[in-house]
N, C-alpha and C positions, 0 to 999 in steps of 0.2 A: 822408159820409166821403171819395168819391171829390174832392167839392168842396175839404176843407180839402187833400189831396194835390195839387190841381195848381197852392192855393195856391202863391206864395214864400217863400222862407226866409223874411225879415223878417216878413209877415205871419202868417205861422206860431207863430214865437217868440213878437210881440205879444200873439199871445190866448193863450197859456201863461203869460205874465206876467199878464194879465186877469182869467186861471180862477186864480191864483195870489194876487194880493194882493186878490181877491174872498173866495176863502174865508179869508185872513186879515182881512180884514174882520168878515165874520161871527162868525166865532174873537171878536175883541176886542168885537164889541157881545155875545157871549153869555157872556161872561167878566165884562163891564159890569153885564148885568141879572142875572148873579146877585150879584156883590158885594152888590146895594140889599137882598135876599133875606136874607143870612145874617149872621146878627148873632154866633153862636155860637164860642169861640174856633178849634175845631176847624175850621170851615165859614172861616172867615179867615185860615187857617193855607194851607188847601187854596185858596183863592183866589189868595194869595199867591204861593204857589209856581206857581200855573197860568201867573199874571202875567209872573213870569220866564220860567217856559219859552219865552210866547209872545212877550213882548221877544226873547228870542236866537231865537226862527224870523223874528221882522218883522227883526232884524240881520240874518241870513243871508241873505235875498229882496231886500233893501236893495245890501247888496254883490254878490249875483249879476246885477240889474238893472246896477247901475252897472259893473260889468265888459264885460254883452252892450251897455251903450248908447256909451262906452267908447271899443269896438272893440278891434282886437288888442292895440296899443299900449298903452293905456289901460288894458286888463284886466291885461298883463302888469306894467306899474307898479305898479298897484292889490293886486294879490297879493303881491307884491316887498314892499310897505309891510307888509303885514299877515305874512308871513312874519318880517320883520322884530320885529315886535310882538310876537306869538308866542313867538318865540326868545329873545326880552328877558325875558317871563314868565318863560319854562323855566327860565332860567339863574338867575335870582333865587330861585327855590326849591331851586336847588344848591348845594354846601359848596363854595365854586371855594377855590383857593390863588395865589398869588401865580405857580405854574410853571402854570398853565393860564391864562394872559392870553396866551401866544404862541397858542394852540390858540383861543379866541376870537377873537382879532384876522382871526384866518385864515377862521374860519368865517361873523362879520358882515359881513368889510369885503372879502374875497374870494372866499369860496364860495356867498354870500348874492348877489352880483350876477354872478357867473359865470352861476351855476345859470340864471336868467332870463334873461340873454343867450342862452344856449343856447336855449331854449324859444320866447324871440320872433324869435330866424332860424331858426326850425323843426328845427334837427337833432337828431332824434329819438335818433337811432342814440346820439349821444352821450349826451343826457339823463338816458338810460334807464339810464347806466353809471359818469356819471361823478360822483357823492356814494357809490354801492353798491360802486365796487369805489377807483375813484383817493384819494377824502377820508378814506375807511375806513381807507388805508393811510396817508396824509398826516398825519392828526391827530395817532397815537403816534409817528411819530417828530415832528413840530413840539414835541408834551408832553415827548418824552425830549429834547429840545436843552435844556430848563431846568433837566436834572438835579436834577427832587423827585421820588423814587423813591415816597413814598408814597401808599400808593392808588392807585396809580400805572394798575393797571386799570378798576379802579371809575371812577373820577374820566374816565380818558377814553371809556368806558363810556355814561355818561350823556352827555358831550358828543357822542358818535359818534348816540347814538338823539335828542337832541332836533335837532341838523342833519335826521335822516331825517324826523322827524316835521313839523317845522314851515316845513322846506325843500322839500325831496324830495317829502314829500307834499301840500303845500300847494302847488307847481308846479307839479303835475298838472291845477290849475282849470284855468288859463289854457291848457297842453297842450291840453285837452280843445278848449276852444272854439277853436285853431288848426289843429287837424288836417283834413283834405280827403281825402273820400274821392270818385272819382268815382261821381257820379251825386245825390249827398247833399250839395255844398258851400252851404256855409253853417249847418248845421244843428249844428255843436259846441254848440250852447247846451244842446240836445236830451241831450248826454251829460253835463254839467256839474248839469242840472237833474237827470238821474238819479242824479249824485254826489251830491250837494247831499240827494236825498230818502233814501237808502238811509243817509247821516249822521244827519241825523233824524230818523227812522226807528227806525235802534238809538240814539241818544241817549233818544227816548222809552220805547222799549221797558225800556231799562235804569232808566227812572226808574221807570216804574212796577212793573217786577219788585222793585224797591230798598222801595216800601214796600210792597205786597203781603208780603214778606218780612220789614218790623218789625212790621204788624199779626200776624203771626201769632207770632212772637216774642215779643210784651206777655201774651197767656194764661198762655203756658207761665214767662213766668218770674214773674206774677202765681201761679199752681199754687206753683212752687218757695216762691216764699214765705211762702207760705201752712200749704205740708207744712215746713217749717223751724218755722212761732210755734208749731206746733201740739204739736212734739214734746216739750219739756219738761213740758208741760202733761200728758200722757198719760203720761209718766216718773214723774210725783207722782204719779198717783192708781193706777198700778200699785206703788210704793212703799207 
């Protein structure tokens, strides 16, 4: 242990990438050999969706690499894109109106590249403040210059949290791996790979809480249905 400490940054980070798409390695050859295994629909069901999971973990490990190999620039671009992406989705699953194109325009085409600007000439100070308190206030008035009074909260509501989410929070990678602390430079990769895992983390936890919770669901309303065919039946022969 004392050995990998007096490694270097670089060589440090390397073998966490190593130990990292090693066990995703193994993940997808044991995902492989059970596919040949299970014929059953249920067993191919569960395969499937194993699949995906592990698609979006080799996605994640994918872009975290390419961020640390990168470098600041690089990662800071690289986020910026996918922040970008991101924020495309959100908005497309939203009921927008013709008076919330001033309030996008603001938030793709200037709050979207501020935001990282700030981040890759390190001023933190600002960072940390300016989507949570300066865009918060910016957005409803930019929405009320269009004069659609409808929805008129809601509407900037959702616009205000998917900025936080897919901006705000998805700036935070590249933050992480720019920050210097003395005595530790170089090592952001080291707080990015702890974002990154505590993500995962509760994304898997929630999948698997999500059907551990319809398994047990299918009894009980199997039951119900059951005490429902039953009861006419027992109506007649008490008649």
């Amino acid at each position: 242990m004392s050995d990998l400490r007096a490694w270097e940054a670089s060589r440090q980070v390397a073998l966490l990438f190593v130990g990292l798409f090693g066990l995703l390695i193994l993940a997808s050859a044991s995902a492989w050999m059970i596919s040949l295994r299970g014929h059953t629909p249920q067993m191919l069901a569960r395969g499937e969706q194993f699949a995906r999971d592990l698609r979006a973990l080799w996605l994640g490990a994918l872009v975290f690499w390419c961020a640390w190999v990168s470098g600041a620039v690089g990662a800071t671009l690289l986020f910026g894109v996918v922040s970008f992406l991101a924020l495309r989705e959100f908005i497309t699953l939203l009921h927008t109106t013709r008076g919330d194109h001033r309030s996008l325009i603001l938030a793709f085409f200037v709050v979207l590249p501020l935001q990282y600007v700030i981040v890759g000439t390190r001023h933190f100070d600002l960072f940390s403040v300016f989507i949570p308190v300066y865009v918060f206030l910016a957005i409803p008035v930019v929405s009320a210059l269009a004069g659609d009074p409808r929805r008129f909260l809601e509407r900037n509501a959702k616009i205000q949290w998917g900025i936080m989410v897919c901006i705000y929070g998805l700036s935070h990678a590249p933050a992480l791996l720019l920050l210097e602390f003395p005595g530790v430079l170089g090592r952001g990769a080291f707080l990015l790979f702890f974002l990154v895992m505590v993500a995962s983390s509760g994304q898997l936890v929630q999948e698997a809480a999500s059907r551990w919770l319809r398994r047990r669901e299918r009894p009980s309303s199997t039951a119900l249905r059951t005490m429902d065919s039953s009861r006419p039946l027992s109506h007649g022969f008490s008649t």
